[in-house]
C-alpha positions in Angstrom: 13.9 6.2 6.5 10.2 6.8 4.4 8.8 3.8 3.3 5.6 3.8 0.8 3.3 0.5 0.8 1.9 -0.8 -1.9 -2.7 -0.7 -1.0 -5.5 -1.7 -2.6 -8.4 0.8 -2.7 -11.5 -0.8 -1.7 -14.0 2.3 -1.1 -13.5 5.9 -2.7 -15.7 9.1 -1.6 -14.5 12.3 -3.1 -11.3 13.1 -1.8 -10.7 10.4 0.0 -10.6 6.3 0.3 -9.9 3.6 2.2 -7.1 1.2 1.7 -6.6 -2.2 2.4 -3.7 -5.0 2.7 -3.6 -8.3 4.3 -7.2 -7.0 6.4 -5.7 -3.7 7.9 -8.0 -1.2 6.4 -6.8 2.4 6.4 -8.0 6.0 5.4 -6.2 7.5 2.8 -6.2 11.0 1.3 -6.6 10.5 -2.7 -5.9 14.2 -3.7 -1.9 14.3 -5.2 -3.6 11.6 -7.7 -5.3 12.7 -10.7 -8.1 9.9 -10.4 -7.6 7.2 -8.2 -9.5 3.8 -9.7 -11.5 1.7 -7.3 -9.5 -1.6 -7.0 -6.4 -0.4 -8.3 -3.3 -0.1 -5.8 -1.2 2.6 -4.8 1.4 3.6 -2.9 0.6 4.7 0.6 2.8 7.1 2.5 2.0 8.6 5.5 -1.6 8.8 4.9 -1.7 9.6 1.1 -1.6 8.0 -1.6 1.2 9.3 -4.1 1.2 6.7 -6.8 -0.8 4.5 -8.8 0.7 1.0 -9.7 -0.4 -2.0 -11.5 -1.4 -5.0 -9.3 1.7 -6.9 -10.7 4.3 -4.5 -9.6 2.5 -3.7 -6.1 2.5 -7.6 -5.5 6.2 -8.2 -5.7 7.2 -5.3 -3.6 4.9 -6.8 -0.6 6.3 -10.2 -2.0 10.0 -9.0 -1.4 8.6 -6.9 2.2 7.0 -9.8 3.3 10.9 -11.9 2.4 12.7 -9.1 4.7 10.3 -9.4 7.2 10.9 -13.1 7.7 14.3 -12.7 7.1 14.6 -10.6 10.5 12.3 -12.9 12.2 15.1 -15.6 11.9 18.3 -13.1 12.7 16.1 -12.5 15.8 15.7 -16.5 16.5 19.4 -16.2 16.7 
């Protein structure tokens, strides 16, 4: 299964940027986007980002990944 997370950029040099979410920074490669904005999100997926996104849309997909997570967390409790 491929999964693409929703990142803020946070630093851009040329090609390339550095993404952030909840204090994990990450180098991304910008170049399948036209023109990546500085403080805008995108999806990340396996080092790129493929998408830009507004920040309302980017919040409620980590709202509903952070729901799952916790979901598992207490099917693991038992």
């Amino acid at each position: 299964m491929c999964l693409a997370v929703p990142m803020k950029i946070t630093e851009i040099t040329g090609q390339w940027g550095i993404a952030e979410l909840a204090g994990v920074r990450q180098r991304v490669n910008l170049q399948l986007l036209e023109q990546a904005s500085l403080n805008s999100y995108v999806l990340i997926h396996a080092g790129f980002a493929i998408q830009e996104m507004k920040e309302t849309e980017a919040l409620e997909i980590l709202e509903m990944l952070s729901g799952i997570d916790a979901a598992e967390a207490d099917t693991a409790k038992g």
